[in-house]
C-alpha positions as CSV (number, residue, x, y, z in Angstrom):
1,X,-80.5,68.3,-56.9
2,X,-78.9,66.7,-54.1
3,X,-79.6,67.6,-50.4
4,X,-76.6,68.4,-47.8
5,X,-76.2,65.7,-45.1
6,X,-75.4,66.8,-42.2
7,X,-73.6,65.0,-38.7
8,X,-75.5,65.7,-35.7
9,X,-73.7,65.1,-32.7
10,X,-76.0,61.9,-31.6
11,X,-74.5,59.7,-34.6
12,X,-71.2,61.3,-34.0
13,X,-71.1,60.0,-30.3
14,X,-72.2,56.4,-31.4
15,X,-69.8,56.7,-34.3
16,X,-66.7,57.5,-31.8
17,X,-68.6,54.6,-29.4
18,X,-68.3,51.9,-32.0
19,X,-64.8,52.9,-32.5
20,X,-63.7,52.8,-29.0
21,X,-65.8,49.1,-28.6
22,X,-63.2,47.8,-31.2
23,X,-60.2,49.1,-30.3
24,X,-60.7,47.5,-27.1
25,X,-61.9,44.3,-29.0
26,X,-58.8,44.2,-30.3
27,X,-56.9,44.9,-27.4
28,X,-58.7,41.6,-25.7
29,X,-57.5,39.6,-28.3
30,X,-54.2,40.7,-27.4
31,X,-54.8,40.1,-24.0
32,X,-56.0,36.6,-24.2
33,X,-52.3,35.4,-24.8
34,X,-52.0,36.8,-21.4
35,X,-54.9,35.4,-20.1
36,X,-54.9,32.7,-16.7
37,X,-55.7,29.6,-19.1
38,X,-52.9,30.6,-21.1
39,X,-50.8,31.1,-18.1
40,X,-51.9,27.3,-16.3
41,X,-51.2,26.0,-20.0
42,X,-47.7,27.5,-20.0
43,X,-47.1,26.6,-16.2
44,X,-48.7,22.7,-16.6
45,X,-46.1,22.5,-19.9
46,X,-43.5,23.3,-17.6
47,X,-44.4,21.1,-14.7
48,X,-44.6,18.0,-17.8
49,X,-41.4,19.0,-19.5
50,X,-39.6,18.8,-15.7
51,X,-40.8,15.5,-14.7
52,X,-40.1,14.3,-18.5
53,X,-36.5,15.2,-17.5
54,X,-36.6,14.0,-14.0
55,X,-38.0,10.6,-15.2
56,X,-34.8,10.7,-17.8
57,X,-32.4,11.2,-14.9
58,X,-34.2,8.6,-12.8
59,X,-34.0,6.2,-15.6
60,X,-29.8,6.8,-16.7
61,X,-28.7,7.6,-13.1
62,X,-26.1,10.0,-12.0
63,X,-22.5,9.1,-11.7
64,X,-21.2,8.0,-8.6
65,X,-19.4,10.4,-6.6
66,X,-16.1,9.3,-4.1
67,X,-16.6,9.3,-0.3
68,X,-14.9,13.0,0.4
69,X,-17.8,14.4,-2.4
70,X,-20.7,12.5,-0.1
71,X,-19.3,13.6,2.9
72,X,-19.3,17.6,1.9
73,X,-22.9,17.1,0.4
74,X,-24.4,15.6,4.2
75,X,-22.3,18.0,5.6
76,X,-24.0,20.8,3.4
77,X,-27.1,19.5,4.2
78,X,-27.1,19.2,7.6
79,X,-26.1,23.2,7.6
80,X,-29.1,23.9,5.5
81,X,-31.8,22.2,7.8
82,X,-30.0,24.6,10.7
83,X,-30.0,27.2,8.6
84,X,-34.0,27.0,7.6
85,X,-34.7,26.0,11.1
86,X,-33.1,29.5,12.0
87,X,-34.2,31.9,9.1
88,X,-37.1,29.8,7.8
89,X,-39.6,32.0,10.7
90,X,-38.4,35.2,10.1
91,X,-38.5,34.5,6.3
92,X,-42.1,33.5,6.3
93,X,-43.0,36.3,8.9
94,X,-41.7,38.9,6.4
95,X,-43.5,37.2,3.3
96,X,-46.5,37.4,5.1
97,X,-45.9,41.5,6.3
98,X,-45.6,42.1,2.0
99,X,-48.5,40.5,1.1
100,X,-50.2,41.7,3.7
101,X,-49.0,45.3,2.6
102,X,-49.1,44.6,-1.4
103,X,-51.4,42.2,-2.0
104,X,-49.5,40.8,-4.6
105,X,-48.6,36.7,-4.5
106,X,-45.6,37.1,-6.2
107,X,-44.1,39.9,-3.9
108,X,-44.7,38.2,-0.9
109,X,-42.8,35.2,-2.4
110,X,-40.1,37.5,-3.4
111,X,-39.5,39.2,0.0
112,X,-39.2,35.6,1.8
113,X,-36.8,34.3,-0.8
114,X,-34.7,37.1,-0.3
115,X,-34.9,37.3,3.5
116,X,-34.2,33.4,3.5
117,X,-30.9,34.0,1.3
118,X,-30.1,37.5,2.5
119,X,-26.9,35.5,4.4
120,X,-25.7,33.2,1.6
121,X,-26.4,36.8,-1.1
122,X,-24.2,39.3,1.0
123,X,-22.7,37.6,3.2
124,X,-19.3,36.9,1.5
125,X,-17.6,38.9,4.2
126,X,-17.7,36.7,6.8
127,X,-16.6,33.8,4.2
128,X,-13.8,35.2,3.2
129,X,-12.9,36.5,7.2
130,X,-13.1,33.2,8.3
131,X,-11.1,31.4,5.4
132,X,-8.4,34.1,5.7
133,X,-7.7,33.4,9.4
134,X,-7.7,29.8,8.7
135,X,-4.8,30.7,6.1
136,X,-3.2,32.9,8.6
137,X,-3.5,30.3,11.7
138,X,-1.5,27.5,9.7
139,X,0.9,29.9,8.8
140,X,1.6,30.6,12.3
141,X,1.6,27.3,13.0
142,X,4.1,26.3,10.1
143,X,6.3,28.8,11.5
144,X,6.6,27.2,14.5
145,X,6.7,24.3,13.7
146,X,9.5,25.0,11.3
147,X,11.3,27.1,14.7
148,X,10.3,23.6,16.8
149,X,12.4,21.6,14.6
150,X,15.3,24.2,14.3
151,X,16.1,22.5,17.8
152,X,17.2,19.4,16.6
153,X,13.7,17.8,17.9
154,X,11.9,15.0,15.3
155,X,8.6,15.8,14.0
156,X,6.5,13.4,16.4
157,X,7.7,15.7,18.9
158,X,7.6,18.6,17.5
159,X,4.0,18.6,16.9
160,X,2.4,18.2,20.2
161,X,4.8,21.0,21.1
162,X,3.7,23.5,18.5
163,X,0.2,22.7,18.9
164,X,0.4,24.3,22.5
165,X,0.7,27.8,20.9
166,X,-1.5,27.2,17.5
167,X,-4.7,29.9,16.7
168,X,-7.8,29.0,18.4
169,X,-9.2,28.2,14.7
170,X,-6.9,25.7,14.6
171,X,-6.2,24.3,18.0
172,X,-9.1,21.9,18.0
173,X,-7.5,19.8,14.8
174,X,-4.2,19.9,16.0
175,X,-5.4,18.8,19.7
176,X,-6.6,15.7,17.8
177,X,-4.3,15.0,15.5
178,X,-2.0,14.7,19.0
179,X,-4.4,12.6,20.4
180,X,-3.8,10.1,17.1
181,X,-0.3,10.2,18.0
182,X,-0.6,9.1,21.2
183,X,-3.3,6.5,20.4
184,X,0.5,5.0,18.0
185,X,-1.6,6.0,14.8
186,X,1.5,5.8,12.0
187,X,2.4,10.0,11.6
188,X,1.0,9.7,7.9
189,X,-2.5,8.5,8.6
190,X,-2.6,11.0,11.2
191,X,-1.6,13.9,9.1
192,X,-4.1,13.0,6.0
193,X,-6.6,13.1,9.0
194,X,-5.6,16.7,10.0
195,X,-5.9,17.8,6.7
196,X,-9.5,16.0,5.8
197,X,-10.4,17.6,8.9
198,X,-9.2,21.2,8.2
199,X,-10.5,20.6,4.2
200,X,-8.2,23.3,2.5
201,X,-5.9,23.6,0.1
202,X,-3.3,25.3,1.8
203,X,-3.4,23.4,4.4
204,X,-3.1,19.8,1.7
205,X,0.2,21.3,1.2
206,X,1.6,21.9,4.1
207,X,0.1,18.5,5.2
208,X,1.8,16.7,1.6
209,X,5.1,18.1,3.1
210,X,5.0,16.9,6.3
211,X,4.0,13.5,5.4
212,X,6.8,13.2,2.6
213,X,9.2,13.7,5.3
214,X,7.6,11.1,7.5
215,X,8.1,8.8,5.0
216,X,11.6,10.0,3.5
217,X,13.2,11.4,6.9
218,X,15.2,13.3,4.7
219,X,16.9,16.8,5.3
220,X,15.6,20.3,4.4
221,X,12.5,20.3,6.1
222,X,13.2,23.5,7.8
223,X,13.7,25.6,4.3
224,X,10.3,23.6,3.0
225,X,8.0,25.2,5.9
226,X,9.8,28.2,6.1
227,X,8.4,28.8,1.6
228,X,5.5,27.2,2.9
229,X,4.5,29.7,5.9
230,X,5.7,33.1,3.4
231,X,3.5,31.5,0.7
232,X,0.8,31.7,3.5
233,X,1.6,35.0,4.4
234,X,1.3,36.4,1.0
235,X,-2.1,34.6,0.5
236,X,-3.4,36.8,3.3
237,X,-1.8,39.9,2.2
238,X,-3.8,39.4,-1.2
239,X,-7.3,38.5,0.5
240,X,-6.7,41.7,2.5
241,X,-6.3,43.9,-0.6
242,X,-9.3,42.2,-2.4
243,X,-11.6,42.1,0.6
244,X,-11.0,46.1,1.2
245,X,-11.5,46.7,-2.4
246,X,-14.7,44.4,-2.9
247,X,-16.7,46.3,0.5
248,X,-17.6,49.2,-1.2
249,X,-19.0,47.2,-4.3
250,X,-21.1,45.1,-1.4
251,X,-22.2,48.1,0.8
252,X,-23.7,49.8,-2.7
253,X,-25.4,46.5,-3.9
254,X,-27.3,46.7,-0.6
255,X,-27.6,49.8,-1.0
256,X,-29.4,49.5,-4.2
257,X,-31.3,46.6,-2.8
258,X,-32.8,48.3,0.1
259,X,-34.1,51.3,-1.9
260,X,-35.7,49.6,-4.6
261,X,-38.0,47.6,-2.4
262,X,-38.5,50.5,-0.7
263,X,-39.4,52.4,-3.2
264,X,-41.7,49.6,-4.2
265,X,-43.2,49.4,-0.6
266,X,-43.9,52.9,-0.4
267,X,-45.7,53.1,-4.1
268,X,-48.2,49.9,-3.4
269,X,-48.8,51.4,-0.1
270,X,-49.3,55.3,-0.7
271,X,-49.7,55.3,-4.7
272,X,-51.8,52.4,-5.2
273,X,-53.8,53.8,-8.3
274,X,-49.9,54.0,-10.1
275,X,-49.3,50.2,-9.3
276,X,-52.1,48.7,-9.8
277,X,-51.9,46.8,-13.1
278,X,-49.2,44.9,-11.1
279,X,-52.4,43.5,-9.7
280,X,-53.3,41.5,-12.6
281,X,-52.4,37.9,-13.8
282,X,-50.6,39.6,-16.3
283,X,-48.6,42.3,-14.0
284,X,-47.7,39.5,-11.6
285,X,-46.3,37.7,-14.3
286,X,-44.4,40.6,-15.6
287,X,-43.3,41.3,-11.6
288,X,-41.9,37.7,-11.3
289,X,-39.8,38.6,-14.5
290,X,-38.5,41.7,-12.6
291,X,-37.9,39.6,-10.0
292,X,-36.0,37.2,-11.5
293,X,-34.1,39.5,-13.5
294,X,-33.1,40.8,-9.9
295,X,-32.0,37.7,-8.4
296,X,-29.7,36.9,-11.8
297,X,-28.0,39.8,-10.6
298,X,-27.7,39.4,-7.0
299,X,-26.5,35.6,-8.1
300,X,-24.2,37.4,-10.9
301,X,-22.3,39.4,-8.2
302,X,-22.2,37.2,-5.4
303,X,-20.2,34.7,-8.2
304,X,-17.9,37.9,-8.9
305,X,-17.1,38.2,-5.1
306,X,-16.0,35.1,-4.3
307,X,-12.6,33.9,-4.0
308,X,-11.7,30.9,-6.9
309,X,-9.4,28.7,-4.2
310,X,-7.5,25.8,-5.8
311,X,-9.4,22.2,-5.5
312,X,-7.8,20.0,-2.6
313,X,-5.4,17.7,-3.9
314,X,-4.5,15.3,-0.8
315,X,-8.0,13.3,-1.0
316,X,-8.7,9.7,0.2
317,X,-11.7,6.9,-1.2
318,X,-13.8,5.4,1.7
319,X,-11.6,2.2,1.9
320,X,-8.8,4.3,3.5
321,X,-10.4,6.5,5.5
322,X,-10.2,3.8,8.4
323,X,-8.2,4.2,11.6
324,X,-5.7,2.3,12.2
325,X,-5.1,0.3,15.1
326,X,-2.5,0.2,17.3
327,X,-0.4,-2.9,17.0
328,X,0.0,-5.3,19.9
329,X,3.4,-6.3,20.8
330,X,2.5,-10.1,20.1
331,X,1.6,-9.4,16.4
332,X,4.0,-10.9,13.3
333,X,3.9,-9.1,9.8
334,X,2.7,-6.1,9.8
335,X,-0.9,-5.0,9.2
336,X,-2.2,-4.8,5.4
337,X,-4.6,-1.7,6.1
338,X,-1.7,0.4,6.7
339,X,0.0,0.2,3.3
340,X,-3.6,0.8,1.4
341,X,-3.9,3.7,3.3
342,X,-0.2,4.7,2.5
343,X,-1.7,4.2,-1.2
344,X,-4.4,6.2,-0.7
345,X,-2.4,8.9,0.6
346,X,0.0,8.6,-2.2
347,X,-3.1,9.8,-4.4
């Protein structure tokens, strides 16, 4: 005869303990893929892989770039040092407010980065504003220019004469490139000047024109800058359109931008039991992949809104970017530097 068992509720407590005690066993297995060693493995891996590559590129060495390339990177570089002198305070002041506010490293990190490049992310507008009155200065100035030559009047003096009524954005080149006349600079060294100084295509070709008839004197000069400045026109017509159409798109994106972080804001500062496996090696490294996700996007659209413009074609080496000095009256054959830099132009 067998006897019942039966459960009391003391064995069934310590049965449903054990069970909960592995369960979460198992979930700390899990969770040592996640752990910090893990994470300092797959961050020192990383750091190793990088300076393997770094070392490679030390060792093979980069291709040389010409003069015009080295000049726009020292250029660029010079306007980046300004630019973290100017935003580098207010980035680090913000950084510190999130942190402050979160407690989260990789927020913090996230806010400054984004303050730093808040310019350079949604700032296109003022790219493209600038770059389309550029366009719509030389086509003023190609204009008259073209009306300056209407009156029988050769180009060397048709220059300095147009220059008296050129944009503002463009005065300052065109003030110099009369200064080089002056100073008995030959009219195609001066021109390649002018347009290395203004560094735009549209401007190489109304520059390529005006030195071919420096060299060729030849007739139809007039009809040439006349295509050249309705070319220009049209140019700026087109920005216009795609710069009205492309505001909205911007204004939402910052929309979008400055209600997700506050939304973030407000939950770490007012909901911090929701948010708080954020604060954990694991959630920080699951909010840096948010955050990078983020900045792909903000990267992805800033590529959309900008304006593909043609590559300059009227560009010089180093060995003929060299001024050319006025002849004295006493000297024989001409000067050899002259007819390199003729070259150089012709490339």
């Amino acid at each position: 005869m067998t006897t019942p068992t039966t459960t009391t509720p003391d064995v069934a407590v310590n049965t449903a303990a054990t069970t909960d005690l592995a369960a979460l066993g198992s979930l700390g297995s899990m969770g040592g893929l996640f752990s910090t060693t893990v994470l300092y493995a797959l961050a020192s891996g990383v750091a190793v892989g990088g300076g393997i590559a770094l070392l490679a590129v030390a060792v093979r060495g980069l291709p040389a770039k010409p003069a015009h390339e080295k000049q726009k990177a020292g250029e660029r570089a010079g306007e980046l040092i300004r630019f973290a002198g100017r935003r580098g305070s207010l980035a680090a002041i913000v950084g510190l407010v999130v942190l402050l506010l979160t407690r989260w490293a990789v927020a913090g990190v996230a806010a400054a980065v984004l303050v730093f490049f808040w310019d350079r992310l949604f700032g296109g507008a003022a790219e493209e504003r600038a770059a389309m009155r550029r366009v719509e200065a030389l086509a003023s100035w190609t204009e008259s220019l073209r009306d300056t030559i209407a009156g029988a009047v050769g180009l060397e003096q048709a220059i300095p004469a147009s220059a008296r009524a050129a944009a503002p954005v463009l005065r300052p080149h065109l003030d110099a490139l009369v200064d080089r006349l002056r100073a008995r600079t030959p009219l195609p060294e001066a021109l390649q000047q002018l347009a290395d100084e203004i560094d735009d295509a549209s401007a190489d070709i109304i520059v390529a024109a005006l030195i071919l008839n420096a060299r060729l004197r030849g007739p139809g000069l007039r009809q040439v800058l006349g295509a050249l400045a309705k070319s220009a026109r049209e140019e700026v017509d087109m920005r216009q359109r795609v710069m009205a159409q492309r505001a909205s798109t911007r204004r939402s994106v910052q929309i979008v931008v400055a209600v997700s972080i506050a939304f973030v804001l407000g939950l770490s500062i007012f909901n911090r039991d929701f948010v708080e496996p954020y604060g954990t090696p694991v959630g920080q490294l699951v909010l840096a992949c948010v955050c990078g996700l983020f900045a792909l996007g903000f990267w992805w659209l800033r590529k959309l809104s900008t304006i593909e413009t043609p590559e300059r074609f009227l560009v010089r080496d180093e060995s003929a970017v060299q001024f050319v000095r006025p002849r004295t009256p006493g000297s024989g054959a001409p000067q050899q530097a002259p007819i390199q830099q003729d070259e150089g132009v012709r490339r």
